[in-house]
NUGU-884257 format. One record per residue (C-alpha): residue in three letters; x, y, z. Coordinates in steps of 0.1 Angstrom, whole numbers, plus 5000, padded with zeros to 4 digits. Example, Ala and Ser with C-alpha at 12.3 -4.5 7.8 and 13.67 -1.06 7.14 Angstrom:
NUGU-884257
residu c1 c2 c3
ALA 5123 4955 5078;
SER 5137 4989 5071;
***
This chain:
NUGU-884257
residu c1 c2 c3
UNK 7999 3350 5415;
UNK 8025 3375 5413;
UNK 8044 3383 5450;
UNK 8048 3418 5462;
UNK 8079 3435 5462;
UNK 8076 3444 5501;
UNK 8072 3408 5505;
UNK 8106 3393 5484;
UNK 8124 3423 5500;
UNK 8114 3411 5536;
UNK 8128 3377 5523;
UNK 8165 3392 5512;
UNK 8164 3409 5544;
UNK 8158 3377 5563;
UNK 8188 3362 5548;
UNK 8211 3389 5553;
UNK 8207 3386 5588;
UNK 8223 3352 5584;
UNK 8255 3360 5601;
UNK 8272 3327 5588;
UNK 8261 3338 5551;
UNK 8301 3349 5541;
UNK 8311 3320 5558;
UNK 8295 3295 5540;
UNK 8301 3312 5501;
UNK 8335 3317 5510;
UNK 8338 3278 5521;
UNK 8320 3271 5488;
UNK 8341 3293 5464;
UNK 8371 3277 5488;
UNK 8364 3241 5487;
UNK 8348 3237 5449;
UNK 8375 3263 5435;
UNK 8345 3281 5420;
UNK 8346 3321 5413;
UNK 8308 3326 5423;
UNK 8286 3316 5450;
UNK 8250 3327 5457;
UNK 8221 3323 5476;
UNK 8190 3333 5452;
UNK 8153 3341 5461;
UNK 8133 3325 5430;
UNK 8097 3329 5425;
UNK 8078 3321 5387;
UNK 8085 3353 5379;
UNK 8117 3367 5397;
UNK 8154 3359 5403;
UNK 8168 3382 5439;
UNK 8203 3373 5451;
UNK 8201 3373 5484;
UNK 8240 3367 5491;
UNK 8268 3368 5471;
UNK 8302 3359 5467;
UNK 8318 3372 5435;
UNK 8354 3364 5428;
UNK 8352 3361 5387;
UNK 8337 3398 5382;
UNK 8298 3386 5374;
UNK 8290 3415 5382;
UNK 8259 3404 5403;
UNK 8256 3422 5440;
UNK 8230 3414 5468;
UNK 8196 3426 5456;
UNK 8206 3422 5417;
UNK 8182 3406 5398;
UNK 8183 3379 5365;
UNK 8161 3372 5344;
UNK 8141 3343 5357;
UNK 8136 3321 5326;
UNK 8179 3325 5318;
UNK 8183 3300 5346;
UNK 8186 3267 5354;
UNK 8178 3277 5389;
UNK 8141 3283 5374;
UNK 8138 3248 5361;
UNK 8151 3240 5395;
UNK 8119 3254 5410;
UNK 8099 3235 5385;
UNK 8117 3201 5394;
UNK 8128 3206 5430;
UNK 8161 3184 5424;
UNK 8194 3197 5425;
UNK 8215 3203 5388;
UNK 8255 3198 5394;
UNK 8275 3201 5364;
UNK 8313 3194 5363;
UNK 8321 3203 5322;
UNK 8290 3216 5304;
UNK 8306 3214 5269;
UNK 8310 3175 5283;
UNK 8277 3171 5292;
UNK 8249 3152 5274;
UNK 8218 3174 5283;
UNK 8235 3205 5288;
UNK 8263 3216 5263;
UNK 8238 3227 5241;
UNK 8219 3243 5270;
UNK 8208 3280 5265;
UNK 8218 3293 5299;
UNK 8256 3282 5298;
UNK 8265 3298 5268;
UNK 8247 3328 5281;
UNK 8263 3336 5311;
UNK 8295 3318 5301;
UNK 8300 3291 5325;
UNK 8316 3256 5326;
UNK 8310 3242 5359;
UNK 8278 3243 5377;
UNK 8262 3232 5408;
UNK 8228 3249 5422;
UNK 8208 3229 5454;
UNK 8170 3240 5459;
UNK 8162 3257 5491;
UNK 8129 3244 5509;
UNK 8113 3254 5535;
UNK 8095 3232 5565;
UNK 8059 3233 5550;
UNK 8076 3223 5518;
UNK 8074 3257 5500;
UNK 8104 3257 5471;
UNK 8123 3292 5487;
UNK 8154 3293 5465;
UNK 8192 3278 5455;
UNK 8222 3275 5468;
UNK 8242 3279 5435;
UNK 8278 3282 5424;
UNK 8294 3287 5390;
UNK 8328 3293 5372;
UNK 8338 3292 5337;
UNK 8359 3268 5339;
UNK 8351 3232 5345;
UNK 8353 3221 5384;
UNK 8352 3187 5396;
UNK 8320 3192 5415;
UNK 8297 3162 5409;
UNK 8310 3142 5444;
UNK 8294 3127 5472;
UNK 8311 3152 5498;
UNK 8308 3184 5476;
UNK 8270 3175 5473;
UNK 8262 3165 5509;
UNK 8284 3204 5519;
UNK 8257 3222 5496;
UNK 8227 3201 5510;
UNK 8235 3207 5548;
UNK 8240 3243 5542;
UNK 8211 3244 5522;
UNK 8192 3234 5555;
UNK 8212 3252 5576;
UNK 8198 3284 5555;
UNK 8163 3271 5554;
UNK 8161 3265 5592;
UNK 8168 3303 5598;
UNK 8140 3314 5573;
UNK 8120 3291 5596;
UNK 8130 3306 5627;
UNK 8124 3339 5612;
UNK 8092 3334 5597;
UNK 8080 3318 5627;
UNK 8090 3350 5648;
UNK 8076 3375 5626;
UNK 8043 3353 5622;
UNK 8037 3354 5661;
UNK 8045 3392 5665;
UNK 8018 3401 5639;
UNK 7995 3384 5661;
UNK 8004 3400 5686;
UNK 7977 3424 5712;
UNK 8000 3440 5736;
UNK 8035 3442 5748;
UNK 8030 3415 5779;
UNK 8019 3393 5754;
UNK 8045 3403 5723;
UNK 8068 3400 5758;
UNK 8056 3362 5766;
UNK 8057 3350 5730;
UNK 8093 3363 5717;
UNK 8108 3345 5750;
UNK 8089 3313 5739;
UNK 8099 3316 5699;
UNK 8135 3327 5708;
UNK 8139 3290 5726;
UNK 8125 3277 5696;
UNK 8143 3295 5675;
UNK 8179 3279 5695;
UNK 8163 3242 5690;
UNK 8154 3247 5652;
UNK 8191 3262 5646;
UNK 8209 3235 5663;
UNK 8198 3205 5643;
UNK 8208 3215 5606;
UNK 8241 3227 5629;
UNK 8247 3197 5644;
UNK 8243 3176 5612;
UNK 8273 3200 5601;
UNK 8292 3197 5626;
UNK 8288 3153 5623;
UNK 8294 3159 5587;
UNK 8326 3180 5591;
UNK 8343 3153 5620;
UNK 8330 3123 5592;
UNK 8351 3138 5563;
UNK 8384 3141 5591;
UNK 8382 3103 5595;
UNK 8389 3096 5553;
UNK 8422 3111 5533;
UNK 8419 3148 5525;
UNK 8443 3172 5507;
UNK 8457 3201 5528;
UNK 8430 3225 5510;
UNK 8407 3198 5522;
UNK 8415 3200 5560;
UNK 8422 3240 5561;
UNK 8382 3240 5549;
UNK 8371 3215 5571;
UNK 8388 3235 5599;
UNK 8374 3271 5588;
UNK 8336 3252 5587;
UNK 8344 3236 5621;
UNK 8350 3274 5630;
UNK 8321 3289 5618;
UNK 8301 3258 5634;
UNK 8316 3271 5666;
UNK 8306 3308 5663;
UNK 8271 3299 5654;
UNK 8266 3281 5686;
UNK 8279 3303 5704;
UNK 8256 3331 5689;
UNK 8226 3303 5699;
UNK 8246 3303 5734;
UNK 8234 3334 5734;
UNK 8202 3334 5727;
UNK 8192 3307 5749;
UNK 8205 3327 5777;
UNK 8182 3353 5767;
UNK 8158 3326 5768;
UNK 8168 3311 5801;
UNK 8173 3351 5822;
UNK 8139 3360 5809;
UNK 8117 3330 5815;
UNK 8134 3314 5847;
UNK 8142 3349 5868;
UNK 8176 3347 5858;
UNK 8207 3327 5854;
UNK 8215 3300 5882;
UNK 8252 3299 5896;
UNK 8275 3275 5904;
UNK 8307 3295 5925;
UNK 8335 3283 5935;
UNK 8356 3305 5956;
UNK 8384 3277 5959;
UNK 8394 3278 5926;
UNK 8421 3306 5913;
UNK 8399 3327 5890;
UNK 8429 3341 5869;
UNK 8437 3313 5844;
UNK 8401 3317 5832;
UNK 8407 3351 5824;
UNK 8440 3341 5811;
UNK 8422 3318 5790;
UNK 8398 3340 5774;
UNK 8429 3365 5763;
UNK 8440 3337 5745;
UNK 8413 3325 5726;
UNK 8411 3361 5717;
UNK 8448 3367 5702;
UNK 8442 3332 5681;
UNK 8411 3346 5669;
UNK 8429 3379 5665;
UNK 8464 3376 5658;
UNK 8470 3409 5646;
UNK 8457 3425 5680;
UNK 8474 3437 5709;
UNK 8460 3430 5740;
UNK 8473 3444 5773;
UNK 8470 3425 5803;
UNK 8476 3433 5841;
UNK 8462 3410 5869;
UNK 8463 3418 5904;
UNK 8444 3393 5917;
UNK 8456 3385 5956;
UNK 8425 3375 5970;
UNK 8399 3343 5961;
UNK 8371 3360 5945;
UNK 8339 3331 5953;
UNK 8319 3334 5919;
UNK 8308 3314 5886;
UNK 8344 3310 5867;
UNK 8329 3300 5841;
UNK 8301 3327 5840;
UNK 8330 3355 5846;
UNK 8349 3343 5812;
UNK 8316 3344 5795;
UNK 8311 3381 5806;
UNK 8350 3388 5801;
UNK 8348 3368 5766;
UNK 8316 3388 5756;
UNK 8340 3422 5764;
UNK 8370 3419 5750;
UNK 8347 3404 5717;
UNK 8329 3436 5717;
UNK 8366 3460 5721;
UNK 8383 3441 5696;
UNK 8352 3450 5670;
UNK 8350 3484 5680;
UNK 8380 3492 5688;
UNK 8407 3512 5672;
UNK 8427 3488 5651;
UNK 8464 3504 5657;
UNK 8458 3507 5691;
UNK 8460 3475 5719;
UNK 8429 3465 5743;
UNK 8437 3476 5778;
UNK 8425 3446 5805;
UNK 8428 3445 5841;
UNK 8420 3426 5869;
UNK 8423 3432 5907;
UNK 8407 3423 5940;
UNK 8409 3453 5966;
UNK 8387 3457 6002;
UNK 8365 3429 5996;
UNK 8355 3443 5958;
UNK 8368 3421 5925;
UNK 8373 3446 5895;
UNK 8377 3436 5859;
UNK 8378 3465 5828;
UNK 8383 3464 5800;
UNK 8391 3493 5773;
UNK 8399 3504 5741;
UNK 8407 3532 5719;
UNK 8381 3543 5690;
UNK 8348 3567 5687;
UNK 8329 3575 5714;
UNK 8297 3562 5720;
UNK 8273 3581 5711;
UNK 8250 3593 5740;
UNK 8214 3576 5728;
UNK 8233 3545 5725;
UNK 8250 3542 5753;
UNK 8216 3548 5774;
UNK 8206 3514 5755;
UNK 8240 3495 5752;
UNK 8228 3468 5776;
UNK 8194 3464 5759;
UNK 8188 3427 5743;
UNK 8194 3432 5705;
UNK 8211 3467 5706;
UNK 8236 3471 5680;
UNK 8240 3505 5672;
UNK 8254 3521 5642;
UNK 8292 3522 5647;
UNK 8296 3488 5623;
UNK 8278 3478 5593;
UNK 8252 3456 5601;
UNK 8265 3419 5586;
UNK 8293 3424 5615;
UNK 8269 3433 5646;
UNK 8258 3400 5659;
UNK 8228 3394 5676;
UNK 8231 3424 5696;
UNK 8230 3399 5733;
UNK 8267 3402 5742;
UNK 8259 3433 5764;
UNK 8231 3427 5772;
UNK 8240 3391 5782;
UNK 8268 3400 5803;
UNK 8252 3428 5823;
UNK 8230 3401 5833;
UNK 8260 3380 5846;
UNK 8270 3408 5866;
UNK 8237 3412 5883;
UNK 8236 3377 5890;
UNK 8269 3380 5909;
UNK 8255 3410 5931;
UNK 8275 3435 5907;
UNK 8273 3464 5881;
UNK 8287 3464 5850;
UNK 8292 3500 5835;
UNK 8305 3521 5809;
UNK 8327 3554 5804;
UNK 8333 3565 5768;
UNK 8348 3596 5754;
UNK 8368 3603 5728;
UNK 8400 3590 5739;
UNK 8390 3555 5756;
UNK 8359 3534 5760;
UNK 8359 3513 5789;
UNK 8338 3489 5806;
UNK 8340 3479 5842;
UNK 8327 3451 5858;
UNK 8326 3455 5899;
UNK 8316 3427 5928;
UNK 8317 3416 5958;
UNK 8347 3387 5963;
UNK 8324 3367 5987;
***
């Protein structure tokens, strides 16, 4: 029964929402030495790529199509068992193999995607043509956890989109996105988590320098997609329990957190200037570590929006009883629609292209942070300087 179009192009779209999908071909091309990596959509009749990384000139972009029956990735399907091939014109069953003289490709390695219920979804695949030593226990296990890490967000989404078509009215589409959004943040962190374990199991054995640099950029991208989750679960958490629940201090200095936070920030963004002045004379009685979140969630959201050549402006001060932290940067103005609905859950606008918007909760998330605190977190932006300003009591 042949699929419709609207429904394999709702599947593509689900998997370039992946926000980790780069990541993970780049760490493949990176750590196999392979020139292409994809993530492919196969039905019995159809071949989509879905992601891409292309460093040999294939040719083959997100949405490009091959014939079906020209890959091994259809006998894949058929079988539902991984093919990894390290020299074709040394291998038994496959040097005289159609496909590889086809498409012109030595080394080979392709893991099936399945979903929960069992349904065959797709591959993982790389290929190069030349051979690559691919056929190990680690390079295997790498393709099989991100294989699930890939499956559980076509899970997640599938699961959200089957619950909003059933769906009678906004208190209930309300009610149910809350509850699928927390599921959504337990489904992701398994397959994460078995990275993660997978990623501090290979540090313990002898690796090459290559080795450890990839170990370190997965161990990164680990770290970004829980934080994204982070994020989601405080959706979760502010919408179903009234809120979030703080723990202040007022004894502790709050500048080193905010110190902190800059610093994470230049690591992450070397290339960056970032502008700092803190005037902070008075105890300011708050949650530090909800502050850093909100300041961490700010100076994310200048340094991607921002003018490149120009530095992000941050200061700090505690004056008459108020605590003031802003944040600015140079770049386009907002425009005016958007900035009526810059603190809306899942806003991203249109000033980036979508694969580097996030979630769209960093706003949203730390409005909510200021609100808890008593506070208001606003925004001025024209032409010349966008800046945010968060504003709260010190007691």
């Amino acid at each position: 029964m042949l699929q419709t179009l609207t429904a394999l192009d709702a599947d593509v779209a689900a998997l370039a929402s992946l926000e980790a999908m780069p990541t993970i071909l780049d760490v493949i091309c990176r750590t196999t030495g392979m020139g292409f990596a994809a993530v492919a959509r196969v039905t019995e009749e159809r071949w989509i790529a879905c992601g891409v990384r292309d460093d040999i000139g294939f040719g083959l972009k997100v949405g490009g199509e091959l014939a079906v029956d020209t890959t091994i990735c259809h006998e894949i399907r058929q079988s539902g068992k991984a093919v990894v091939i390290d020299h074709v014109a040394e291998d038994a069953h496959f040097r005289d193999h159609p496909v590889p003289a086809m498409y012109g490709f030595q080394s080979y390695i392709s893991m099936p995607i399945v979903l929960a219920d069992g349904r065959f979804f797709g591959t993982l695949c790389a290929v190069d043509p030349r051979p690559a030593r691919v056929n190990t226990a680690e390079i295997i296990s790498m393709f099989k956890m991100f294989a699930d890490l890939i499956a559980a967000h076509l899970n997640a989404v599938e699961r959200v989109s089957a619950s909003e078509a059933t769906l009678l009215d906004e208190r209930q589409a309300s009610a149910l996105r809350e509850q699928f959004i927390a599921v959504l943040g337990h489904d992701l962190r398994n397959p994460l988590a078995a990275v993660d374990a997978g990623m501090h199991l290979l540090l313990r054995t002898p690796l090459t320098d290559k080795a450890t640099r990839t170990v370190g950029m997965i161990q990164s991208s680990v770290k970004r997609m829980a934080k994204l989750i982070d994020d989601v679960l405080d959706l979760a958490r502010g919408r179903l329990g009234g809120g979030f629940v703080l723990e202040r201090d007022g004894a502790e200095p709050l500048e080193p957190v905010l110190t902190q936070v800059i610093a994470e920030s230049r690591a992450a963004a070397p290339e960056r200037a970032i502008e700092a002045r803190f005037m902070l004379t008075d105890p300011v009685n708050c949650d530090r570590g909800r502050i850093g979140q909100l300041f961490s969630n700010l100076l994310g959201n200048a340094l991607t929006h921002g003018a490149p050549d120009r530095p992000i402006r941050v200061q700090a001060s505690t004056h008459k009883g108020v605590f003031e932290l802003s944040v600015a940067n140079s770049g386009p103005a907002i425009p005016a629609d958007a900035l009526e609905r810059l603190f809306e859950p899942f806003f991203r606008g249109t000033l980036v292209p979508t694969g580097q918007q996030g979630l769209g909760l960093g706003l949203y998330i730390a409005s909510e942070i200021a609100r808890a605190h008593g506070g208001t977190l606003d925004v001025v932006s024209t032409e010349q300087e966008t800046r945010f300003t968060l504003r709260m009591p010190m007691e």
